[in-house]
C-alpha atoms as an extended CHARMM CRD file, in Angstrom:
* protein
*
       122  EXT
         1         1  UNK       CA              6.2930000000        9.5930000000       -5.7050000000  PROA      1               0.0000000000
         2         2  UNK       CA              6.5870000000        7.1370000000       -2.6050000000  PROA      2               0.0000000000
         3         3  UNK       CA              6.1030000000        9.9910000000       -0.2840000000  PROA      3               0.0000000000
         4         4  UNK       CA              3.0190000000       11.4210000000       -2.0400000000  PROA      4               0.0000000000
         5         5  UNK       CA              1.1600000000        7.5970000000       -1.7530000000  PROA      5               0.0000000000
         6         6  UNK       CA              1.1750000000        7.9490000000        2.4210000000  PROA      6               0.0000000000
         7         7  UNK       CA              0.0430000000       12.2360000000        1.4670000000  PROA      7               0.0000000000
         8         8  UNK       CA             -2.4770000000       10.7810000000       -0.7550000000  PROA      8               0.0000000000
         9         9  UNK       CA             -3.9310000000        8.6380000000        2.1100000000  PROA      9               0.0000000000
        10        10  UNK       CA             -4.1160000000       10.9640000000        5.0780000000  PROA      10              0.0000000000
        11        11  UNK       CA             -5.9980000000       13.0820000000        2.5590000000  PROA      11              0.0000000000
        12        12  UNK       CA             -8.9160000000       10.7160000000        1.6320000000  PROA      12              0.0000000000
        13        13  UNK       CA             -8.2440000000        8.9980000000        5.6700000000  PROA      13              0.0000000000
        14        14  UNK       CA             -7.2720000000       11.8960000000        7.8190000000  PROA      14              0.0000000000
        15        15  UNK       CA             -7.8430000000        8.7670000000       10.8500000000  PROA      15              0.0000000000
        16        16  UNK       CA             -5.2960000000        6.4640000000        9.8690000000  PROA      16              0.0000000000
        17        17  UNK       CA             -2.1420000000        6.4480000000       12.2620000000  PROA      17              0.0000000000
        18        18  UNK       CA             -0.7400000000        3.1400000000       10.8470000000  PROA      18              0.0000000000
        19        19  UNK       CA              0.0790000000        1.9560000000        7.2040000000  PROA      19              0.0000000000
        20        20  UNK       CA              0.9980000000       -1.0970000000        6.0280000000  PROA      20              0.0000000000
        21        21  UNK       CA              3.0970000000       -0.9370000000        3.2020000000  PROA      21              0.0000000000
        22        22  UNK       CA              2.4830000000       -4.1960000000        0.4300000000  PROA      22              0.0000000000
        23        23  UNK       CA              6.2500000000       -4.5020000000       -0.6150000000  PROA      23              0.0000000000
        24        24  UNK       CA              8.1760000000       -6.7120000000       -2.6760000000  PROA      24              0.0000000000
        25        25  UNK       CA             11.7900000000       -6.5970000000       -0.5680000000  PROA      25              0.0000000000
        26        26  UNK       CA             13.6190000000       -8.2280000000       -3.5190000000  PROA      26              0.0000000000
        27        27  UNK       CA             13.0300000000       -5.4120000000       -6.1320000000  PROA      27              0.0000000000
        28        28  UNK       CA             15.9860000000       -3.0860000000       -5.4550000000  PROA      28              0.0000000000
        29        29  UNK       CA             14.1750000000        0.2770000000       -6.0320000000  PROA      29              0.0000000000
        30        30  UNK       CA             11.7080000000       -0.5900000000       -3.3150000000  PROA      30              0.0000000000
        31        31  UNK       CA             14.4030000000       -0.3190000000       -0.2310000000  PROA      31              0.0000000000
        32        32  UNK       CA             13.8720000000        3.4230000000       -1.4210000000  PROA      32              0.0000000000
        33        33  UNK       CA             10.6770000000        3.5960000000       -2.5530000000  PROA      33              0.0000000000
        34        34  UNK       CA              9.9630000000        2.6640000000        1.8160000000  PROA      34              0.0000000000
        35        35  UNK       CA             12.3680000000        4.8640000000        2.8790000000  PROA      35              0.0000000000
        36        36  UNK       CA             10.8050000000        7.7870000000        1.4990000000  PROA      36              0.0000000000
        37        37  UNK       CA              7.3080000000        6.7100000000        2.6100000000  PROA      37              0.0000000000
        38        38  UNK       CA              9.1600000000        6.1430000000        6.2620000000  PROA      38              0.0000000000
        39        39  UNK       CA             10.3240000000        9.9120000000        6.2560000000  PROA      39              0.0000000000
        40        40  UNK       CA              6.8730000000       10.9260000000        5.2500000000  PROA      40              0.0000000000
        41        41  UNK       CA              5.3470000000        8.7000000000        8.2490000000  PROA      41              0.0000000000
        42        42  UNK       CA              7.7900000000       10.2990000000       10.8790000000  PROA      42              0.0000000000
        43        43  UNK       CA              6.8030000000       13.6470000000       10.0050000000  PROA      43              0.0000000000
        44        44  UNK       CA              2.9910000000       12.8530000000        9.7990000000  PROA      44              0.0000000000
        45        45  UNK       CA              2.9450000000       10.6220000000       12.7860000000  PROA      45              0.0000000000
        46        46  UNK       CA              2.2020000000        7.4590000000       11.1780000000  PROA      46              0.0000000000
        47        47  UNK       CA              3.4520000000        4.0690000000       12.2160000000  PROA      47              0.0000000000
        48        48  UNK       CA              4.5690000000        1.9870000000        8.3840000000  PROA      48              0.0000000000
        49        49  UNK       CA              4.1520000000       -1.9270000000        9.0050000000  PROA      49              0.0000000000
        50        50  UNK       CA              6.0230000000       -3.6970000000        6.0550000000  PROA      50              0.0000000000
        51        51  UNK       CA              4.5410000000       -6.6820000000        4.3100000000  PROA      51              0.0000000000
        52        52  UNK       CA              6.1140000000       -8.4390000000        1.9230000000  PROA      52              0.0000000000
        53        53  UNK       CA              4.8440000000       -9.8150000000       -0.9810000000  PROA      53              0.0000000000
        54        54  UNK       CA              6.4590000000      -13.4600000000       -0.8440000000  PROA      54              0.0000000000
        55        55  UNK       CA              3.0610000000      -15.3320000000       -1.6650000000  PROA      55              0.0000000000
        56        56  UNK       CA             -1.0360000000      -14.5930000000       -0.9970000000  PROA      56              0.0000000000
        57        57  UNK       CA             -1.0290000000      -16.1440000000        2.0280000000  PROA      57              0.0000000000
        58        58  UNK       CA              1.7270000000      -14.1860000000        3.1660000000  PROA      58              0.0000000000
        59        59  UNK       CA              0.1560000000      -11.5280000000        2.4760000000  PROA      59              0.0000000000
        60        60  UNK       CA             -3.8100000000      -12.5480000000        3.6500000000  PROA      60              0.0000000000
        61        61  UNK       CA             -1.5780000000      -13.6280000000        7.2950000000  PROA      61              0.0000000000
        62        62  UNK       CA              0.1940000000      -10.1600000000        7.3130000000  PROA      62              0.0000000000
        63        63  UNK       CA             -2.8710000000       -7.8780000000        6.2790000000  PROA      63              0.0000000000
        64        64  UNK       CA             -5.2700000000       -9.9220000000        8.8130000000  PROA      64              0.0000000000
        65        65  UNK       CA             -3.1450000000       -9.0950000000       10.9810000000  PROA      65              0.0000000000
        66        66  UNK       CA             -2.6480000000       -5.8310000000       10.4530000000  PROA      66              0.0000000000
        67        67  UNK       CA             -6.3380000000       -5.1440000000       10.3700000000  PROA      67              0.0000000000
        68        68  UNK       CA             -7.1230000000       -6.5340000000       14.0190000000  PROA      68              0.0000000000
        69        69  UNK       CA             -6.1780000000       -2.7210000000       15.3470000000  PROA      69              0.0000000000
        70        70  UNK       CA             -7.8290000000        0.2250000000       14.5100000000  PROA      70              0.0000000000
        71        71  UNK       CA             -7.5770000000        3.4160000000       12.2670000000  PROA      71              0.0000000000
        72        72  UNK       CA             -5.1360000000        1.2300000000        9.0500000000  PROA      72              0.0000000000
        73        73  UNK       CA             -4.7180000000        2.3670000000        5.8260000000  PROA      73              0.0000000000
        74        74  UNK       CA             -3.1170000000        0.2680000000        3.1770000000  PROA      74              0.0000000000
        75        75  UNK       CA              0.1120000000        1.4110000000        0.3200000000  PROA      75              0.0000000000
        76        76  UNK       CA              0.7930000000       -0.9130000000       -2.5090000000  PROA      76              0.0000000000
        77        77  UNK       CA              4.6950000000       -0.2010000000       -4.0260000000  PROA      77              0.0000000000
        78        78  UNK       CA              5.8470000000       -2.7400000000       -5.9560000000  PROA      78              0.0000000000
        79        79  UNK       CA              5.3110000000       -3.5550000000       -9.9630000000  PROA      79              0.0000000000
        80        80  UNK       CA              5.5710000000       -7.1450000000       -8.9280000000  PROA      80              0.0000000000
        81        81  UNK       CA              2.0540000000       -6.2480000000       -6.8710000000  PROA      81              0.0000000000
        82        82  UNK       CA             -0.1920000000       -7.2240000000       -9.8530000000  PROA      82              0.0000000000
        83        83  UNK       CA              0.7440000000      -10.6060000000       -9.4170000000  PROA      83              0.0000000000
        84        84  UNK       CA             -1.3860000000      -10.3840000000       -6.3360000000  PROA      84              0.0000000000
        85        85  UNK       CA             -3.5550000000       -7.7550000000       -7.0730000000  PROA      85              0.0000000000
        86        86  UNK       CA             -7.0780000000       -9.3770000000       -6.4390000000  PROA      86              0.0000000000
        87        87  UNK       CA             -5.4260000000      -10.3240000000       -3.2120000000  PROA      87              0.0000000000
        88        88  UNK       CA             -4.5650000000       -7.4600000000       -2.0460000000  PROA      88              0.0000000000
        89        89  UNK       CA             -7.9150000000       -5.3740000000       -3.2630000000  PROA      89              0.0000000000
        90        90  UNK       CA            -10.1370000000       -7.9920000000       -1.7590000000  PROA      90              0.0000000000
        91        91  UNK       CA             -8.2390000000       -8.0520000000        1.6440000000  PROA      91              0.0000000000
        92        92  UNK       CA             -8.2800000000       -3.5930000000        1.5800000000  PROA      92              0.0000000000
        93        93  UNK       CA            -12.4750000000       -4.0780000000        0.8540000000  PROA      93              0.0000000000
        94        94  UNK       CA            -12.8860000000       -7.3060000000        3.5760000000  PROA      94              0.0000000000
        95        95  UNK       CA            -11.1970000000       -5.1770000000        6.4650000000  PROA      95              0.0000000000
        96        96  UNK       CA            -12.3190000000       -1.7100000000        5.1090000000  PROA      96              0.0000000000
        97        97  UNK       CA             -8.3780000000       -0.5220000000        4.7220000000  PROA      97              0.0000000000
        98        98  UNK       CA             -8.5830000000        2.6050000000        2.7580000000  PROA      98              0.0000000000
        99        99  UNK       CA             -5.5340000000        1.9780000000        0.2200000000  PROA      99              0.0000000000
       100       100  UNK       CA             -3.5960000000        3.3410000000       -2.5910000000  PROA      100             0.0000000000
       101       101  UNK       CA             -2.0550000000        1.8480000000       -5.0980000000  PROA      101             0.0000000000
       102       102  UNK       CA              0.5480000000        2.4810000000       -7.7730000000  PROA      102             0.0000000000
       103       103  UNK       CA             -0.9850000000        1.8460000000      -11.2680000000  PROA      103             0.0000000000
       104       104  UNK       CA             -4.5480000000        3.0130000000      -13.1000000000  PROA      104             0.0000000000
       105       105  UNK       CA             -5.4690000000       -0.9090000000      -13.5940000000  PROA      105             0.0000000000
       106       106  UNK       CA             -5.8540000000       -1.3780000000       -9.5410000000  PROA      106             0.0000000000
       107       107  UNK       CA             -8.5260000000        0.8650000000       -9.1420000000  PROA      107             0.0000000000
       108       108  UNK       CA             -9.7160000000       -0.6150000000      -12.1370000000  PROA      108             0.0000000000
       109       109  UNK       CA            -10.0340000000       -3.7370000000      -10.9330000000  PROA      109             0.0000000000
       110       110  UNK       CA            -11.6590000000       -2.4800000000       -7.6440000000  PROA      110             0.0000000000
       111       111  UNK       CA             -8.9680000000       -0.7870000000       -5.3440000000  PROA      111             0.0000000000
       112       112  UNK       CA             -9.9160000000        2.5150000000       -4.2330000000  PROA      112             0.0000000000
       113       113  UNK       CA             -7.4890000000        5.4990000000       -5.3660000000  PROA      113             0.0000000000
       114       114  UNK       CA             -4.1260000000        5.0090000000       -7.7370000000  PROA      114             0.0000000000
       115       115  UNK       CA             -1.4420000000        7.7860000000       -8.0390000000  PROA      115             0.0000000000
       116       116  UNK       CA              1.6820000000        6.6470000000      -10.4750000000  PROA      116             0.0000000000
       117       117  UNK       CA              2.9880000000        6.9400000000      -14.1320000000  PROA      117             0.0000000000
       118       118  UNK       CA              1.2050000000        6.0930000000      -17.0200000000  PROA      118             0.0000000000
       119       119  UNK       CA              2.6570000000        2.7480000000      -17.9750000000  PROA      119             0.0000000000
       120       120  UNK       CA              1.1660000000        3.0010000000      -21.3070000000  PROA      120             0.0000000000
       121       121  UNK       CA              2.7210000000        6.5980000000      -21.7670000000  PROA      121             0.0000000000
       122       122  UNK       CA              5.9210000000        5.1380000000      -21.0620000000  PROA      122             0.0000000000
C-alpha cells in the first residue's frame, strides 16, 4: 500500500519531484512502510525527505522547510499521524503541498485524497 500513496500522488501532481514523507520512526512497520515508498521514488524519479513525527513543531520546522523549494508533494504513513492531524492538513493547505494520507477521517477533516483500509471494516 506504501508504494501506491507516492502512485497516488504523481497521479493527481504529475509536477512533484520531491515528497516528504510525515513518519513516525518509532512504529516498527513504518521502516517498511518508507522503504517501499523509497523503491517507488527511485523508479519514478522522486526525491523522499523524511519527517518525523516527534512533536508539531517538529513537524511545522520540517514541512516549512520542505516547502521553501518548488514542485513538493506531501505522504502521511503512520497511525500515530492523527495525533497531529490538523497539523499536518493545515501545513499541506498553507504551502499548497498536494498530500495523501492514510485513513478516510483525514480527508474528512480537510486533507486532500486518502487511500488505506477501512479501519471500521477491520
Amino acid at each position: 500500500m506504501s508504494a501506491k500513496w507516492l502512485e497516488l500522488l504523481k497521479d493527481i501532481a504529475p509536477r512533484v519531484t520531491r515528497v516528504a514523507v510525515v513518519r513516525d520512526p518509532t512504529v516498527p512497520g513504518g521502516v517498511g512502510q518508507f522503504a517501499a515508498i523509497q523503491g517507488a521514488a527511485v523508479a519514478s524519479g522522486v526525491e523522499l525527505v523524511p519527517v518525523d513525527m516527534r512533536s508539531n513543531a517538529e513537524i511545522d520546522r520540517s514541512v516549512t522547510a520542505f516547502a521553501r523549494q518548488p514542485n513538493g508533494g506531501l505522504i502521511t504513513t503512520s497511525p500515530r499521524s492523527a495525533v497531529h492531524r490538523s497539523t499536518i492538513i493545515a501545513l499541506a493547505a498553507r504551502y499548497r503541498l498536494p498530500a495523501v494520507y492514510p485513513y478516510r477521517y483525514d480527508v474528512t477533516s480537510g486533507g486532500l485524497i486518502a487511500y488505506g483500509a477501512d479501519i471500521l471494516d477491520q
